[in-house]
Structure formats: C-alpha cells, structure tokens
PQR file with spaces between the fields and no chain letter, atoms N, CA, C, O and H, PARSE charges and radii, in Angstrom:
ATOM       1  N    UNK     1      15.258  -20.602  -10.430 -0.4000 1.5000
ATOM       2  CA   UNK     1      15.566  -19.601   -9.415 -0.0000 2.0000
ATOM       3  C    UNK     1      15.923  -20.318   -8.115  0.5500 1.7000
ATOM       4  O    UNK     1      15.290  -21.307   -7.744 -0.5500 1.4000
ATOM       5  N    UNK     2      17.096  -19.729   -7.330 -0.4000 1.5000
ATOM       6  CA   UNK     2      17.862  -20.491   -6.019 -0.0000 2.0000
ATOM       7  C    UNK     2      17.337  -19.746   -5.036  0.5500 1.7000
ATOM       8  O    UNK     2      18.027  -19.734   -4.017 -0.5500 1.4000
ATOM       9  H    UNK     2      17.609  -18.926   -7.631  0.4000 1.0000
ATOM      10  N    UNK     3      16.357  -19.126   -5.000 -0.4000 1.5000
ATOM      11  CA   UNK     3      16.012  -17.764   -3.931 -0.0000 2.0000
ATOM      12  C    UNK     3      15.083  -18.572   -3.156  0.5500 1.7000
ATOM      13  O    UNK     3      14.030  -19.061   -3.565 -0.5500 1.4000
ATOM      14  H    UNK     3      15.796  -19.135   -5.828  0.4000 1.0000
ATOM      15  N    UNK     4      15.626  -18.666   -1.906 -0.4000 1.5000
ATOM      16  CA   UNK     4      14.233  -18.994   -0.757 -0.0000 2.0000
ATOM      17  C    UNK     4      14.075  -18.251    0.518  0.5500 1.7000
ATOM      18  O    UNK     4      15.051  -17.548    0.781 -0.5500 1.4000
ATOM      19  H    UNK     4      16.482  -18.270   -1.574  0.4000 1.0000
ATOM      20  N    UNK     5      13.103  -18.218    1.384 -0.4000 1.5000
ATOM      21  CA   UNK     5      13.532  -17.053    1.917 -0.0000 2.0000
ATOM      22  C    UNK     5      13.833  -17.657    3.611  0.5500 1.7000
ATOM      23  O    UNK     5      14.103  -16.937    4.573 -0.5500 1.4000
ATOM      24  H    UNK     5      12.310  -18.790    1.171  0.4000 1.0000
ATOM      25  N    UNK     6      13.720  -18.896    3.619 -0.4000 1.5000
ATOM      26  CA   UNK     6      14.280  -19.667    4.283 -0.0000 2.0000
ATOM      27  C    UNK     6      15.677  -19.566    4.644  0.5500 1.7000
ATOM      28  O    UNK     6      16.434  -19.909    3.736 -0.5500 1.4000
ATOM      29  H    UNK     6      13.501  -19.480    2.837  0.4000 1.0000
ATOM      30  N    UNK     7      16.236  -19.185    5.732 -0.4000 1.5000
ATOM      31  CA   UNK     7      17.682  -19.000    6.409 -0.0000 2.0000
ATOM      32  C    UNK     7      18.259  -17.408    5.956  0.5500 1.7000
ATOM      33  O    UNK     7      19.424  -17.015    6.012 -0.5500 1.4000
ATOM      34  H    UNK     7      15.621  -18.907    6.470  0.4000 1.0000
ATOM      35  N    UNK     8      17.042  -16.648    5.495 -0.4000 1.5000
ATOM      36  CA   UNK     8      17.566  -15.265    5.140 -0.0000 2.0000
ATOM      37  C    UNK     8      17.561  -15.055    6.672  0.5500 1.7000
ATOM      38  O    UNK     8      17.068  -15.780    7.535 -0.5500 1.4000
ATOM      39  H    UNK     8      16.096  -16.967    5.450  0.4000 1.0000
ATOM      40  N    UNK     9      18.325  -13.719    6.818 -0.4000 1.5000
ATOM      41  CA   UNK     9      18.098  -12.725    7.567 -0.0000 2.0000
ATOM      42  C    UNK     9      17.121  -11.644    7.895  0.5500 1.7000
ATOM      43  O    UNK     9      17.270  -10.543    7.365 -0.5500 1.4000
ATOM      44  H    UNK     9      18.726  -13.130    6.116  0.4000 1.0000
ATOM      45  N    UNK    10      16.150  -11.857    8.712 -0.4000 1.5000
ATOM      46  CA   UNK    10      15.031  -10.380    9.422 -0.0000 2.0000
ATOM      47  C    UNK    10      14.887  -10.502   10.354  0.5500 1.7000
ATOM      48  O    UNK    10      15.466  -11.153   11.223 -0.5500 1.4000
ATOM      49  H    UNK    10      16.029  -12.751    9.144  0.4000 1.0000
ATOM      50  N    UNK    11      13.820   -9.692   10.330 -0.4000 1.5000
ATOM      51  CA   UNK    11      12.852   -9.484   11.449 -0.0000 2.0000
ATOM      52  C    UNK    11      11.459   -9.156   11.598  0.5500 1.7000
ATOM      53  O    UNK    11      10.812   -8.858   10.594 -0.5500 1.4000
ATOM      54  H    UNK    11      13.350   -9.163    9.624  0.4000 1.0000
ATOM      55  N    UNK    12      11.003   -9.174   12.565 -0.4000 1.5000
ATOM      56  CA   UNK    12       9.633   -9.168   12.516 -0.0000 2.0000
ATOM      57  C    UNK    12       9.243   -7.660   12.670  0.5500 1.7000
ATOM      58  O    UNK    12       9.916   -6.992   13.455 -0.5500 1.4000
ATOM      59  H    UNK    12      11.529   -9.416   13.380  0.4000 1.0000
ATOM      60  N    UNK    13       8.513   -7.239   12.188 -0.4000 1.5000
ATOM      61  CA   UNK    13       7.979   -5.611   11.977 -0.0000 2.0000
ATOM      62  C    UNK    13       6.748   -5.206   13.342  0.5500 1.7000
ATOM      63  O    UNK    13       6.575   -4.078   13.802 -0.5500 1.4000
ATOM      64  H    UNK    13       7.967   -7.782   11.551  0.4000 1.0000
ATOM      65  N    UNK    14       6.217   -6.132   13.656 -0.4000 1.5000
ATOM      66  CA   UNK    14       5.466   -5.591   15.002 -0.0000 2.0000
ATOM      67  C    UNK    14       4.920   -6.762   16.437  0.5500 1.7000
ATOM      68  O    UNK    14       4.733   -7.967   16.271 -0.5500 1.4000
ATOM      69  H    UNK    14       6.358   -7.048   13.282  0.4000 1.0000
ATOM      70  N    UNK    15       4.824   -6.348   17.192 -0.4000 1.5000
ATOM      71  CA   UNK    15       4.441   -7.054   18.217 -0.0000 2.0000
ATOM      72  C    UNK    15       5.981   -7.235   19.556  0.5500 1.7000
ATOM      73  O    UNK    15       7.030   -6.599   19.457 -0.5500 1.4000
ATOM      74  H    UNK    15       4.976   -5.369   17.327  0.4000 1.0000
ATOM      75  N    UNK    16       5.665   -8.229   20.656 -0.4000 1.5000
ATOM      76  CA   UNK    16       6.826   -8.216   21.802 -0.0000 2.0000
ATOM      77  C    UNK    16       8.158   -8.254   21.170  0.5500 1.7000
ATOM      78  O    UNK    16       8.963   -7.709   21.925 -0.5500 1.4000
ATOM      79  H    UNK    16       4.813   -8.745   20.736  0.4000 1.0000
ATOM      80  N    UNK    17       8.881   -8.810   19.757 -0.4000 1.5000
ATOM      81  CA   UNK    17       9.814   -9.449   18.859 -0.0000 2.0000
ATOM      82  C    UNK    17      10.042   -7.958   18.019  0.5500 1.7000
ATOM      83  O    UNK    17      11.070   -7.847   17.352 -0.5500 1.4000
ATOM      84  H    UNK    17       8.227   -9.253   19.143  0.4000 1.0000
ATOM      85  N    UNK    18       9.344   -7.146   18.054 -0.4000 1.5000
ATOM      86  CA   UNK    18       9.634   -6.182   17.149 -0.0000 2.0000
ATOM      87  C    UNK    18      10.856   -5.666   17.131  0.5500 1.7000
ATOM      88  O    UNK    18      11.429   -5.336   18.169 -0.5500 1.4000
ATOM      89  H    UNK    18       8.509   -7.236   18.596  0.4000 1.0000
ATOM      90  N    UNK    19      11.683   -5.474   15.256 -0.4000 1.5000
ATOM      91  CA   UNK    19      12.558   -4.768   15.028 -0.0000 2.0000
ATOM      92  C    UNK    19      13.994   -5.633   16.309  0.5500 1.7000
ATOM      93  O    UNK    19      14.760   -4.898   16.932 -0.5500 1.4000
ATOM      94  H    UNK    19      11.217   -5.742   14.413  0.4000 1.0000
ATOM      95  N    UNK    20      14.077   -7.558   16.478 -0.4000 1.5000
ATOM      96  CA   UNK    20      15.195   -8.198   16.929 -0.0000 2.0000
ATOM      97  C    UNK    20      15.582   -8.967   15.385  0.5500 1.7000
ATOM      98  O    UNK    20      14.601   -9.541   14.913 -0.5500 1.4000
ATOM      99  H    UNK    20      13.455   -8.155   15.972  0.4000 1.0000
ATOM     100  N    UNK    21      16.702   -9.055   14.634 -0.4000 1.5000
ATOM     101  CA   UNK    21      17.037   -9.945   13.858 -0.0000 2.0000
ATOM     102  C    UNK    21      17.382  -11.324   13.995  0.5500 1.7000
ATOM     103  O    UNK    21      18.187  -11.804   14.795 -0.5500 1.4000
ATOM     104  H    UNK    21      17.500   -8.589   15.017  0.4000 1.0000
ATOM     105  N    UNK    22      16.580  -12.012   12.993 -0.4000 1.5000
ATOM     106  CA   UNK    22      17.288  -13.560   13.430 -0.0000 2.0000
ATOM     107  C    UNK    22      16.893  -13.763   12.339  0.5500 1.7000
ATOM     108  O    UNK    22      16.550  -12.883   11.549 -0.5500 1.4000
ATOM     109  H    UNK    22      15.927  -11.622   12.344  0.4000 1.0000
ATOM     110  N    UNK    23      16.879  -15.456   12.049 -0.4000 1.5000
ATOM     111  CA   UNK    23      16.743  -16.046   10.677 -0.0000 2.0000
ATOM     112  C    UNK    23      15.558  -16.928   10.696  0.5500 1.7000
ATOM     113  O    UNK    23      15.232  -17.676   11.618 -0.5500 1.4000
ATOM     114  H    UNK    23      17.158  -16.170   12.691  0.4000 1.0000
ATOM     115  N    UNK    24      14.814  -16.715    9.313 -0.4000 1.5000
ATOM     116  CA   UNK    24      13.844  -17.683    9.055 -0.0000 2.0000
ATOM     117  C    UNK    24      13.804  -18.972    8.590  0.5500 1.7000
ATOM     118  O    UNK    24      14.599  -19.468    7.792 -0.5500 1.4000
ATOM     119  H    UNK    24      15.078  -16.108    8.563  0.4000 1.0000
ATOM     120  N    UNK    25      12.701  -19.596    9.193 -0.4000 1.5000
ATOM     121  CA   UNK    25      13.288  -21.097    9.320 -0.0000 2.0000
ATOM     122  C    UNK    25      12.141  -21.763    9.076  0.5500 1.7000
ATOM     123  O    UNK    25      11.260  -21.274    9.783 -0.5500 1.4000
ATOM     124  H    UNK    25      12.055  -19.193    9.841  0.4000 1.0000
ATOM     125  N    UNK    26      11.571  -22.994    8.149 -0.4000 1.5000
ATOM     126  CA   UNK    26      10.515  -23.405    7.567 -0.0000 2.0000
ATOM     127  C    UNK    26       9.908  -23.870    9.582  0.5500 1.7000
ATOM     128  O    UNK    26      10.563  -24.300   10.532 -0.5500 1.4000
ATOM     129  H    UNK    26      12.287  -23.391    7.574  0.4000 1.0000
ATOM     130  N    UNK    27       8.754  -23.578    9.473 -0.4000 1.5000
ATOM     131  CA   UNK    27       7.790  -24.329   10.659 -0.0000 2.0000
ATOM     132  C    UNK    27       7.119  -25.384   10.415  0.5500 1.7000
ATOM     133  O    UNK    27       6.066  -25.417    9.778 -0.5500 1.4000
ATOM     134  H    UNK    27       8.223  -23.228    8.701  0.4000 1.0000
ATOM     135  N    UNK    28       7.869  -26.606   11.062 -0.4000 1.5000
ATOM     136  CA   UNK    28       7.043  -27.848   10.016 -0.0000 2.0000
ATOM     137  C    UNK    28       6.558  -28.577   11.547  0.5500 1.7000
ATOM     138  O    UNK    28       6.732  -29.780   11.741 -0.5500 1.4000
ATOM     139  H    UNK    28       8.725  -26.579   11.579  0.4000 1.0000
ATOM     140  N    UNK    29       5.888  -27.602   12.658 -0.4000 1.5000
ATOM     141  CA   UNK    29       5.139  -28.009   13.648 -0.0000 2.0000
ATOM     142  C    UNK    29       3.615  -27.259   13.639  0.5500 1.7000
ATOM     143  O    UNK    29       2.481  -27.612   13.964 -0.5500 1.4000
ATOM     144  H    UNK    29       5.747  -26.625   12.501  0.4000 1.0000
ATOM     145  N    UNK    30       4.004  -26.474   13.285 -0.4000 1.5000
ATOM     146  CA   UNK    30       2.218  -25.390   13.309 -0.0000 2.0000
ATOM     147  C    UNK    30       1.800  -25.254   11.984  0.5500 1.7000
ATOM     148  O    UNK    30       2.524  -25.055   11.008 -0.5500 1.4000
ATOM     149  H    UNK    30       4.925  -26.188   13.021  0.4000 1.0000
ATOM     150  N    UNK    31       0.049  -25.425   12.023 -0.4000 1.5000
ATOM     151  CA   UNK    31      -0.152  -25.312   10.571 -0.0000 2.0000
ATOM     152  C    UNK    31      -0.957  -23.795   10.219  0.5500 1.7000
ATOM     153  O    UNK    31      -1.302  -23.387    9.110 -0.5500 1.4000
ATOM     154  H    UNK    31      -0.539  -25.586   12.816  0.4000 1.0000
ATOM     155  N    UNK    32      -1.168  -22.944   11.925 -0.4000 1.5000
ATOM     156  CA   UNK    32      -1.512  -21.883   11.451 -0.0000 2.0000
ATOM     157  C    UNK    32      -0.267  -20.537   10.900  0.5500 1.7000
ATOM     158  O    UNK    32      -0.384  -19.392   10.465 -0.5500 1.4000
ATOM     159  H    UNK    32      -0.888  -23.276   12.826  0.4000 1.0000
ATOM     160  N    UNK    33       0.564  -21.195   11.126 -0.4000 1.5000
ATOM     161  CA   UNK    33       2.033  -20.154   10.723 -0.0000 2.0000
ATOM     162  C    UNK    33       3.101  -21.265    9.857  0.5500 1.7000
ATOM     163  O    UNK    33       3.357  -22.323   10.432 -0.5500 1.4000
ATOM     164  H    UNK    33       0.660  -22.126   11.479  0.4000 1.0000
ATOM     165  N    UNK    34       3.731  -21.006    8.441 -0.4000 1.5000
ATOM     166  CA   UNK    34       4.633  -21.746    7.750 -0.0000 2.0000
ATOM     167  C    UNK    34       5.866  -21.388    8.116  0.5500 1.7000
ATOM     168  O    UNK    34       6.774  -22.200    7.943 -0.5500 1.4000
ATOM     169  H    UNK    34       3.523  -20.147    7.974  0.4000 1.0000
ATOM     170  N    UNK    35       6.089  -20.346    8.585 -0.4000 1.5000
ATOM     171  CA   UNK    35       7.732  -19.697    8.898 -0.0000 2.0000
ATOM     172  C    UNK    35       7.882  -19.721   10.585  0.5500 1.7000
ATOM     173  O    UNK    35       6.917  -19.960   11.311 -0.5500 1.4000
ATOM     174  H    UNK    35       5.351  -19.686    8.725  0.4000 1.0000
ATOM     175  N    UNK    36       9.066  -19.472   11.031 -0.4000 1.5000
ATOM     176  CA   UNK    36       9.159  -18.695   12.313 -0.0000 2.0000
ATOM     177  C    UNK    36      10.829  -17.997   11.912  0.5500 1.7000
ATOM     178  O    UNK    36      11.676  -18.144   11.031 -0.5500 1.4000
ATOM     179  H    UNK    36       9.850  -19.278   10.441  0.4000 1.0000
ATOM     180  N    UNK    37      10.682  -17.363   12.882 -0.4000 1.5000
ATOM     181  CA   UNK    37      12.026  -16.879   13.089 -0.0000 2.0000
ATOM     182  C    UNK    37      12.974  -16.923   14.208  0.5500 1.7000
ATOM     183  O    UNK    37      12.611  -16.506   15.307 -0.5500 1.4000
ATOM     184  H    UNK    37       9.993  -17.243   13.597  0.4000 1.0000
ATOM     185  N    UNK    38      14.227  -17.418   14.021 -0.4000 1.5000
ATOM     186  CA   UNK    38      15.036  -18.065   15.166 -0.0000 2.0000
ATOM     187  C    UNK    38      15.605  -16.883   15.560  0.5500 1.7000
ATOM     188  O    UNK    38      16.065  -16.318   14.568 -0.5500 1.4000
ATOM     189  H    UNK    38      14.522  -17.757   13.127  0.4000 1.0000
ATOM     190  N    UNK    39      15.815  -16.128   16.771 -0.4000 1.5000
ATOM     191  CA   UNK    39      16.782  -15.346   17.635 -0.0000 2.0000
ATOM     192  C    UNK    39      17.449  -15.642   18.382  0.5500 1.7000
ATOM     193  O    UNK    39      17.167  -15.054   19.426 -0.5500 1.4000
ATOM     194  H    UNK    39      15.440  -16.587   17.577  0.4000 1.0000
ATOM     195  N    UNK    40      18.228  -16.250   18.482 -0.4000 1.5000
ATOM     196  CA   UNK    40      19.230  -16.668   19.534 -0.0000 2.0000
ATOM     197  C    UNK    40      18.703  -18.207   19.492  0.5500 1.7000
ATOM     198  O    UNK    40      18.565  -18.980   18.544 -0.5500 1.4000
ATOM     199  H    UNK    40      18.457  -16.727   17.634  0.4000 1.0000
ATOM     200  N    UNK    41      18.453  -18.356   20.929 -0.4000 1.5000
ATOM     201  CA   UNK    41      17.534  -19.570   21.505 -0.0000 2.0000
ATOM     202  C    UNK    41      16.158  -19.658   21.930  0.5500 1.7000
ATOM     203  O    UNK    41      15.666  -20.270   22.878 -0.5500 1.4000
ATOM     204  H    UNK    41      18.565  -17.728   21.699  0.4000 1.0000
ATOM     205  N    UNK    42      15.478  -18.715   20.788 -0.4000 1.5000
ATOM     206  CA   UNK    42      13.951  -18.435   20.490 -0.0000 2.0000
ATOM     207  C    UNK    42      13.711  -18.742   19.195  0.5500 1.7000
ATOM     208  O    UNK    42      14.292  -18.269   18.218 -0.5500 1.4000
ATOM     209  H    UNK    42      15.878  -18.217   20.018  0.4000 1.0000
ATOM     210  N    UNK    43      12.689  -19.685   19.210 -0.4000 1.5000
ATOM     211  CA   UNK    43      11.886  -19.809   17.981 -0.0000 2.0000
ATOM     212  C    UNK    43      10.467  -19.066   18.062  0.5500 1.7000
ATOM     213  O    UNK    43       9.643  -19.446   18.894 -0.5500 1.4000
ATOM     214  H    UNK    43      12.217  -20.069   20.003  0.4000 1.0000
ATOM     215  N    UNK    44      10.215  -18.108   17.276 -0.4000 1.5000
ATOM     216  CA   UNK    44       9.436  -17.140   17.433 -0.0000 2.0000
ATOM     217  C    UNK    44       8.408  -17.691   15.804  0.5500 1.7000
ATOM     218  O    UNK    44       8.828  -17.785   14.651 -0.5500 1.4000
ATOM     219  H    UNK    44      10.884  -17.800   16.600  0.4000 1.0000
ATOM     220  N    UNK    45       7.155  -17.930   16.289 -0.4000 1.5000
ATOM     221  CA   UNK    45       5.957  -18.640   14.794 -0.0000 2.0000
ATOM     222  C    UNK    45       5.710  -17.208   14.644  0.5500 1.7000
ATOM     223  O    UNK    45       5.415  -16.422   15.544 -0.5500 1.4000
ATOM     224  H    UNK    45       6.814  -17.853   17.226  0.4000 1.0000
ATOM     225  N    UNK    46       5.906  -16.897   13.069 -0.4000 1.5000
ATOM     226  CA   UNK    46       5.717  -15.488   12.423 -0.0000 2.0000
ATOM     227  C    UNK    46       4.490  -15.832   11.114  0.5500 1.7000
ATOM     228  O    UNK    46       4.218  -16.982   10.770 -0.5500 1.4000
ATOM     229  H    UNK    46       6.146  -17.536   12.337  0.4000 1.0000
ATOM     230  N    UNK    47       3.910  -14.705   10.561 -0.4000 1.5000
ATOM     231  CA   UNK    47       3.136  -15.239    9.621 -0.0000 2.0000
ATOM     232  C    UNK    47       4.017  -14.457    8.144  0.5500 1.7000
ATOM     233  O    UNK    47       4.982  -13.718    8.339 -0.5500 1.4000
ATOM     234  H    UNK    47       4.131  -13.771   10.841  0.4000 1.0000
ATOM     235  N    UNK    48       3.694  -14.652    7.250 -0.4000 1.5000
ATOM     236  CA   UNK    48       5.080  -14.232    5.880 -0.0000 2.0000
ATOM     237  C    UNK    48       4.257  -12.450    6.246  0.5500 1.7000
ATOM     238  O    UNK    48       5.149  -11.632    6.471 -0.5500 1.4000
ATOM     239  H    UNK    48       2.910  -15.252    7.092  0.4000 1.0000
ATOM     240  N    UNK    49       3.722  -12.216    6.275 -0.4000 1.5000
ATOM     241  CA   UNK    49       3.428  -10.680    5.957 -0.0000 2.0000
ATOM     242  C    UNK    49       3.779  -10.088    7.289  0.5500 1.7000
ATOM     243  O    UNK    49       2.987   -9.245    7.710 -0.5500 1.4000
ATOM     244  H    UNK    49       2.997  -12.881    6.093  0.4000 1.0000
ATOM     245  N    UNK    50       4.649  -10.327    7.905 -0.4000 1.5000
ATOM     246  CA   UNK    50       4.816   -9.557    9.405 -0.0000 2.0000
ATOM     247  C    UNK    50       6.313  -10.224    9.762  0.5500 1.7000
ATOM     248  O    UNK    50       6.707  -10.301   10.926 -0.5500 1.4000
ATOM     249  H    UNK    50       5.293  -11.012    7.563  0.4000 1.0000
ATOM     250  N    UNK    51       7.391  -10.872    8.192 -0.4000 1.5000
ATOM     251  CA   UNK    51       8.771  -10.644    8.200 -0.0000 2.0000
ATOM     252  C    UNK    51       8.977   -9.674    7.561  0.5500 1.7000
ATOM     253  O    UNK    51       8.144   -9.132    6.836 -0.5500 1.4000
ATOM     254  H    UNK    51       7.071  -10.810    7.246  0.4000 1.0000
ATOM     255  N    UNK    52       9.989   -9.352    7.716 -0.4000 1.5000
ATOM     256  CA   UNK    52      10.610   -8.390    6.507 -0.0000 2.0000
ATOM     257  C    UNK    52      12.115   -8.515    6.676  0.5500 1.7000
ATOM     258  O    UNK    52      12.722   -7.890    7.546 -0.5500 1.4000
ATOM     259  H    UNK    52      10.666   -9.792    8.306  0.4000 1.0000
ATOM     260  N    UNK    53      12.727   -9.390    5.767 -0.4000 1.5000
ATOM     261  CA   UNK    53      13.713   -9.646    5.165 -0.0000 2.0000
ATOM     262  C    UNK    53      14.901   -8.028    5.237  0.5500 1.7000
ATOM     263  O    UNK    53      14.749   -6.814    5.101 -0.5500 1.4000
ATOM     264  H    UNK    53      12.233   -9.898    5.061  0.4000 1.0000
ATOM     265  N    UNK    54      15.697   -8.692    5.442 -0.4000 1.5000
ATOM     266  CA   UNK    54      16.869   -8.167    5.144 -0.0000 2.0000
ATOM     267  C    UNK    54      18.178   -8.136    4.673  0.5500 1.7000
ATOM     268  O    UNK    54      19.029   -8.864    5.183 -0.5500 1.4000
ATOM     269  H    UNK    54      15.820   -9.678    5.552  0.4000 1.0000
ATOM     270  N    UNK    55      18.427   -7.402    3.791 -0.4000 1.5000
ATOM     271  CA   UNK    55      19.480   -7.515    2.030 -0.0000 2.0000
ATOM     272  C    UNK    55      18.935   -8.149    1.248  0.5500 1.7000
ATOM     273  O    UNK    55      19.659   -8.216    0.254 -0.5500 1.4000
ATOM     274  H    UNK    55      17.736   -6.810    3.378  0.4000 1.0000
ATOM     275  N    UNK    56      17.580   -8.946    1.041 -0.4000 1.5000
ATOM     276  CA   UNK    56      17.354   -9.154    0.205 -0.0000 2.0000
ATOM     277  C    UNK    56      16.453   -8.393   -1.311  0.5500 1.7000
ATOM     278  O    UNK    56      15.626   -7.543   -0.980 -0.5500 1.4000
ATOM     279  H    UNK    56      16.993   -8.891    1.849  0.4000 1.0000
ATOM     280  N    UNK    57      16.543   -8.584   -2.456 -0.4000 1.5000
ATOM     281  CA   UNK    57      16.585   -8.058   -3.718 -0.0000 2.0000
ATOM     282  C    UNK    57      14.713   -8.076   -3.654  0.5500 1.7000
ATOM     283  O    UNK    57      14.220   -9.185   -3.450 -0.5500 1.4000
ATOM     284  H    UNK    57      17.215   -9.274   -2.724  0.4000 1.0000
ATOM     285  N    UNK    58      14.112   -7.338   -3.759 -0.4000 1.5000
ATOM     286  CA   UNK    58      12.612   -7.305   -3.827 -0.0000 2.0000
ATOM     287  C    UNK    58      12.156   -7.856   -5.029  0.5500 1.7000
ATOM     288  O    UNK    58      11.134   -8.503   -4.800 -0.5500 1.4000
ATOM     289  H    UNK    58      14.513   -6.437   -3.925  0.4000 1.0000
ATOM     290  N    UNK    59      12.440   -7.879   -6.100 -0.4000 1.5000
ATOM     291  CA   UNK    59      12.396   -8.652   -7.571 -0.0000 2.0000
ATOM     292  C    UNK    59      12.449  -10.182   -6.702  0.5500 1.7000
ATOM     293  O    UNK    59      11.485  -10.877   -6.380 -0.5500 1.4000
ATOM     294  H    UNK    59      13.270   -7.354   -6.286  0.4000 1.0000
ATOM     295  N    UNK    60      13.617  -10.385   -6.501 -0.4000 1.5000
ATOM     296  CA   UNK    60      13.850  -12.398   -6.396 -0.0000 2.0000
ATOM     297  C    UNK    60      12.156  -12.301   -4.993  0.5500 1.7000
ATOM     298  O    UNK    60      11.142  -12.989   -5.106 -0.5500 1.4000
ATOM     299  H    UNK    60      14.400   -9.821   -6.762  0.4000 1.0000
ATOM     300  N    UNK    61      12.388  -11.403   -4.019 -0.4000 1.5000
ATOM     301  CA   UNK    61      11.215  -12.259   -3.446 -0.0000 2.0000
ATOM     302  C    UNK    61       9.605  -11.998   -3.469  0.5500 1.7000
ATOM     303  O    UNK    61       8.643  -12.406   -2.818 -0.5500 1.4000
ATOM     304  H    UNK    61      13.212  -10.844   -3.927  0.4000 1.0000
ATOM     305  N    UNK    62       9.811  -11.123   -4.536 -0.4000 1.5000
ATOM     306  CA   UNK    62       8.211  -11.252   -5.260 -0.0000 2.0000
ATOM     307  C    UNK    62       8.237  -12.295   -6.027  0.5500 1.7000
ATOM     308  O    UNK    62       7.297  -13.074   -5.874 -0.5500 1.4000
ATOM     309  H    UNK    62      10.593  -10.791   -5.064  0.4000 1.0000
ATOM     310  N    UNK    63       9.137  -12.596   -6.923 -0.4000 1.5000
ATOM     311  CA   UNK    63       9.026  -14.161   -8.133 -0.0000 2.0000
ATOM     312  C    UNK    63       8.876  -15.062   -6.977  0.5500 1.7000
ATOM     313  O    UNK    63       8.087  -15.913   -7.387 -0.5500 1.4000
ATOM     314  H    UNK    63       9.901  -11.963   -7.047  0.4000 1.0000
ATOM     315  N    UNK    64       9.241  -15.402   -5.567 -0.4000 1.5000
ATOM     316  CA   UNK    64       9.153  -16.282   -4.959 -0.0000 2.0000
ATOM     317  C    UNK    64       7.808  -16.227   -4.160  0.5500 1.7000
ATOM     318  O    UNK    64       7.238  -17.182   -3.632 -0.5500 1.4000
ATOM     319  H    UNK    64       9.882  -14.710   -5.234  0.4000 1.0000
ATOM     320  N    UNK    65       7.455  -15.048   -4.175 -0.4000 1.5000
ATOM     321  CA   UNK    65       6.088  -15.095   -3.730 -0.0000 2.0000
ATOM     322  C    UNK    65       5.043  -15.675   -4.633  0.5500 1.7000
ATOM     323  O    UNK    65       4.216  -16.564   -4.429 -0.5500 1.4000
ATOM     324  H    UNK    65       7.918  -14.272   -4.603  0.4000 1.0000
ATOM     325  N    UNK    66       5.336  -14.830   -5.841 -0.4000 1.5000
ATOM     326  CA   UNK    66       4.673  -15.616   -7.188 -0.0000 2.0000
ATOM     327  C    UNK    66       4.458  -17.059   -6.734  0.5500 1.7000
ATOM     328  O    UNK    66       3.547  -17.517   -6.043 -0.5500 1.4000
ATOM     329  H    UNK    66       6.008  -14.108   -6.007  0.4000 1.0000
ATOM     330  N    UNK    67       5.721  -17.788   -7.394 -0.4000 1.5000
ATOM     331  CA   UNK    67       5.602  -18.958   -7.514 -0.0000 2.0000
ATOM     332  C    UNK    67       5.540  -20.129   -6.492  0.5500 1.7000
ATOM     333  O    UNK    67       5.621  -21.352   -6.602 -0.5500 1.4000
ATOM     334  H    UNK    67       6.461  -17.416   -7.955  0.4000 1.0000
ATOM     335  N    UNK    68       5.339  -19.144   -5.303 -0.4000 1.5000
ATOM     336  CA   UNK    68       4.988  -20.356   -3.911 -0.0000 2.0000
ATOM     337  C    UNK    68       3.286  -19.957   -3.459  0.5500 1.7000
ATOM     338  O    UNK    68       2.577  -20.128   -2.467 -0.5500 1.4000
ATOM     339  H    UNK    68       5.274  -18.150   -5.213  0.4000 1.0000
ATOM     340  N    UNK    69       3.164  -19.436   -4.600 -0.4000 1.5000
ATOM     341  CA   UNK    69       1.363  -18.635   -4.009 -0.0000 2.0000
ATOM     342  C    UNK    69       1.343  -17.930   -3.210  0.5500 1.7000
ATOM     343  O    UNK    69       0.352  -18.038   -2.488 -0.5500 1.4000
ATOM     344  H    UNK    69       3.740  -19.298   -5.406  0.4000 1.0000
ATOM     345  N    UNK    70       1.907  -17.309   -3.000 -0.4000 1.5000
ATOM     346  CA   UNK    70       1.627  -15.988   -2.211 -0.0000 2.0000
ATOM     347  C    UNK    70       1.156  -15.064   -2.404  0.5500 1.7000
ATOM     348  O    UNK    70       0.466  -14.524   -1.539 -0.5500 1.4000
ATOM     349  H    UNK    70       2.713  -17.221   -3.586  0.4000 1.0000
ATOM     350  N    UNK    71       1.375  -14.458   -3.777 -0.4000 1.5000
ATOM     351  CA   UNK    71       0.748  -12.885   -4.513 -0.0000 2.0000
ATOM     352  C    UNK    71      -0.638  -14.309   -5.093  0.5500 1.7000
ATOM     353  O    UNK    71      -1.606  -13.983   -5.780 -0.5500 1.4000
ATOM     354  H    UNK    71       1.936  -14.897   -4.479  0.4000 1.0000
C-alpha cells in the first residue's frame, strides 16, 4: 500500500487553526505530537485525532492506521 497521510490535504477540526487547510507534514522535532500541519508559513504541531484529511478514501486510511498502530 502507497497511502501515507503525509503531504495529504486538511485540517484541523478544533482549537485557534480550526476548519484553515494546509498539508501534513511528518514532525521530526517534537516527540509529544508526530504530525503538524503546514498553512502557508505556519507550522502548526497537531495530534493524528484532531486532523481530518481531505479527499481522502477512509478504507486506505484506516489500513494505514492499522498498520502504523494507530487503531
């Protein structure tokens, strides 16, 4: 499977960032957050349950949840 959810398209569902789109991007500076999400010229540290993806297929990113430990 080619599905990551790395450089998809969302956004974040609540807080100051709520409902702006940008893209997710691995966080390989903080170890209490693995993702953030880029908006413009903001890097915003998100936690995976407070993105929510957009166009993507809910099948490919549950198997990717699966198999990165997430579920």
């Amino acid at each position: 499977m080619n599905f990551d959810i790395v450089g998809q398209k969302a956004y974040i569902k609540d807080g100051p960032h709520r409902n702006r789109i940008g893209i997710v991007k691995k966080n390989e500076t903080k170890l209490a957050s693995h993702f953030a999400i880029v908006i413009g010229e903001q890097i915003i540290d998100v936690e995976l349950k407070d993105i929510v993806l957009v166009g993507v297929d809910v099948g490919q990113f549950h198997k990717w949840c699966e198999q990165n430990g997430y579920l």
